[in-house]
C-alpha positions as YAML, in Angstrom:
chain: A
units: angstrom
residues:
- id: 1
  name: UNK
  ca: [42.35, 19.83, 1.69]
- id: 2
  name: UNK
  ca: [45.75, 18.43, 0.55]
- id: 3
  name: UNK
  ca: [45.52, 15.51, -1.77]
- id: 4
  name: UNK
  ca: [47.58, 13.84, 0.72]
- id: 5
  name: UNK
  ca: [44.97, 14.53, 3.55]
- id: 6
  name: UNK
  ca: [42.74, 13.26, 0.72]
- id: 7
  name: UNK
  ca: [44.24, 10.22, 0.64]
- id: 8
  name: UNK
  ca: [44.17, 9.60, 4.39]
- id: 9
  name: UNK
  ca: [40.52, 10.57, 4.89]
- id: 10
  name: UNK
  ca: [39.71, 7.77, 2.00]
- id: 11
  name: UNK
  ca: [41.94, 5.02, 3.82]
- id: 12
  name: UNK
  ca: [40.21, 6.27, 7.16]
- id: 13
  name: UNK
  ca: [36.71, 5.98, 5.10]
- id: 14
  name: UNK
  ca: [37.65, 1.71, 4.81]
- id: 15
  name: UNK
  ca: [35.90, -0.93, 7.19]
- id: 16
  name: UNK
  ca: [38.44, -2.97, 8.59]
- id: 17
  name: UNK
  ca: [37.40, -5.90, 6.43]
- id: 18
  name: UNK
  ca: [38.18, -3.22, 3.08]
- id: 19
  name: UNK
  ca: [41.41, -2.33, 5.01]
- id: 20
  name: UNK
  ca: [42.60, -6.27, 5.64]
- id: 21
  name: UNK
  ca: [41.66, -7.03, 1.26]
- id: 22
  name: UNK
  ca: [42.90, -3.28, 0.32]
- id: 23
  name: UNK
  ca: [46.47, -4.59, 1.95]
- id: 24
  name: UNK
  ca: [46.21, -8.25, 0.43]
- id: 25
  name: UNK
  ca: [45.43, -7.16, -2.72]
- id: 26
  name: UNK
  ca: [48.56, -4.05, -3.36]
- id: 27
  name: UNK
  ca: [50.82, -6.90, -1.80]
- id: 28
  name: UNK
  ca: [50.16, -8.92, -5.03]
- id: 29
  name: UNK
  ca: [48.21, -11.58, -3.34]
- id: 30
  name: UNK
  ca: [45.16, -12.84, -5.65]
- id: 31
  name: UNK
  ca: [41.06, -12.90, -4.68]
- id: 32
  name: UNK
  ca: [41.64, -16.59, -3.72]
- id: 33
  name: UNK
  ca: [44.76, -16.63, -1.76]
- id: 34
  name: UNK
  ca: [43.15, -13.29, -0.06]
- id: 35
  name: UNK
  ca: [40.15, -15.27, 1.07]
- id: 36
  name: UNK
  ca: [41.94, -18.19, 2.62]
- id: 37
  name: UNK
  ca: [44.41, -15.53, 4.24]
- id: 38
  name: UNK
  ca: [41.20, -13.94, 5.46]
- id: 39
  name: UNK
  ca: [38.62, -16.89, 6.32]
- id: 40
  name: UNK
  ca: [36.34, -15.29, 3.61]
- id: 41
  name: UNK
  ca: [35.36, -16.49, 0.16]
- id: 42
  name: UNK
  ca: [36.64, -15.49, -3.22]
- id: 43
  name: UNK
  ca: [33.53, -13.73, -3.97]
- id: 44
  name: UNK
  ca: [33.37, -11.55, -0.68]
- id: 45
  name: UNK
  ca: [36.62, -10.77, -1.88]
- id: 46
  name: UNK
  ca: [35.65, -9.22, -5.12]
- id: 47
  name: UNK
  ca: [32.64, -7.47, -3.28]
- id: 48
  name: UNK
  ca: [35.21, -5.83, -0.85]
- id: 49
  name: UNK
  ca: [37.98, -5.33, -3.92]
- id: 50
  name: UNK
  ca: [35.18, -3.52, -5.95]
- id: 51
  name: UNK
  ca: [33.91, -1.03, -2.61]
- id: 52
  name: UNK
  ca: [38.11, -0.02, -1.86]
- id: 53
  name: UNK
  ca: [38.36, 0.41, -5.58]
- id: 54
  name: UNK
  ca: [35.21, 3.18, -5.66]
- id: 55
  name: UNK
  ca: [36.13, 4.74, -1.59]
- id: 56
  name: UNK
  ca: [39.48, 5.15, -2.88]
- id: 57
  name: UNK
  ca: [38.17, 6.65, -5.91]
- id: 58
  name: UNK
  ca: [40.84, 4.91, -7.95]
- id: 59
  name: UNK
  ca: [40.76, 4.78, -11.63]
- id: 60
  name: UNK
  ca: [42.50, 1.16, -12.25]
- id: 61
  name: UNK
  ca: [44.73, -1.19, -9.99]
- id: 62
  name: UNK
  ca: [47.67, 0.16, -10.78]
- id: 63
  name: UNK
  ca: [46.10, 3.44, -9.42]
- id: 64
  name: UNK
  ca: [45.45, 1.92, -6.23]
- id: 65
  name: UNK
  ca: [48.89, 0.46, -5.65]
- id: 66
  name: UNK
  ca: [50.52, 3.94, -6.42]
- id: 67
  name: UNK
  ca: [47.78, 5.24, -3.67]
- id: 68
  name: UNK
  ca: [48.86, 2.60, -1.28]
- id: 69
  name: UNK
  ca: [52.77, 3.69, -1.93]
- id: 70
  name: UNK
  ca: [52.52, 7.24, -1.31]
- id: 71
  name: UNK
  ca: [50.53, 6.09, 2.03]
- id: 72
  name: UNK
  ca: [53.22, 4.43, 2.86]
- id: 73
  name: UNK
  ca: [51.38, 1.69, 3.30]
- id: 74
  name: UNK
  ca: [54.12, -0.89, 1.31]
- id: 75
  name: UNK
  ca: [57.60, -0.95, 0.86]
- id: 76
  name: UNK
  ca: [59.34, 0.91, -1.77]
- id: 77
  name: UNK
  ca: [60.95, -1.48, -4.39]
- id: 78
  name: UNK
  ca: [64.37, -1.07, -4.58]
- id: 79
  name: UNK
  ca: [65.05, -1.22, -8.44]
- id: 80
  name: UNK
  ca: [69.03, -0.87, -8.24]
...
């Protein structure tokens, strides 16, 4: 299996809910502005933050924001 198969069977893996926060969260929005985005609380936020972090077997944030690049899944920044 291709890591990038790898990294579309882990997104697949993601409820809906995990899905909506993974995407809130690598768009730089915080726990708090996620929730009221969401209709959840702050805390449901962490819980859902903390089960994307371990299905996408990421090591840190950052790692999770390159993962969510490579998927495509936000736009590249145009640093020029």
């Amino acid at each position: 299996m291709s890591s990038d198969n790898s990294l579309e069977a882990r997104i697949a893996s993601l409820t809906p809910r995990e899905r909506d926060v993974f995407e809130h969260l690598v768009q730089g929005r915080s726990n708090k502005l996620t929730a009221a985005e969401l209709g959840i609380s702050p805390r449901t936020v962490e819980i859902h933050r903390g089960r994307v972090m371990k299905k996408m077997e990421a090591e840190s944030f950052s790692h999770l924001v390159r993962m969510a690049l490579q998927a495509e899944l936000l736009p590249e920044i145009d640093e020029s």
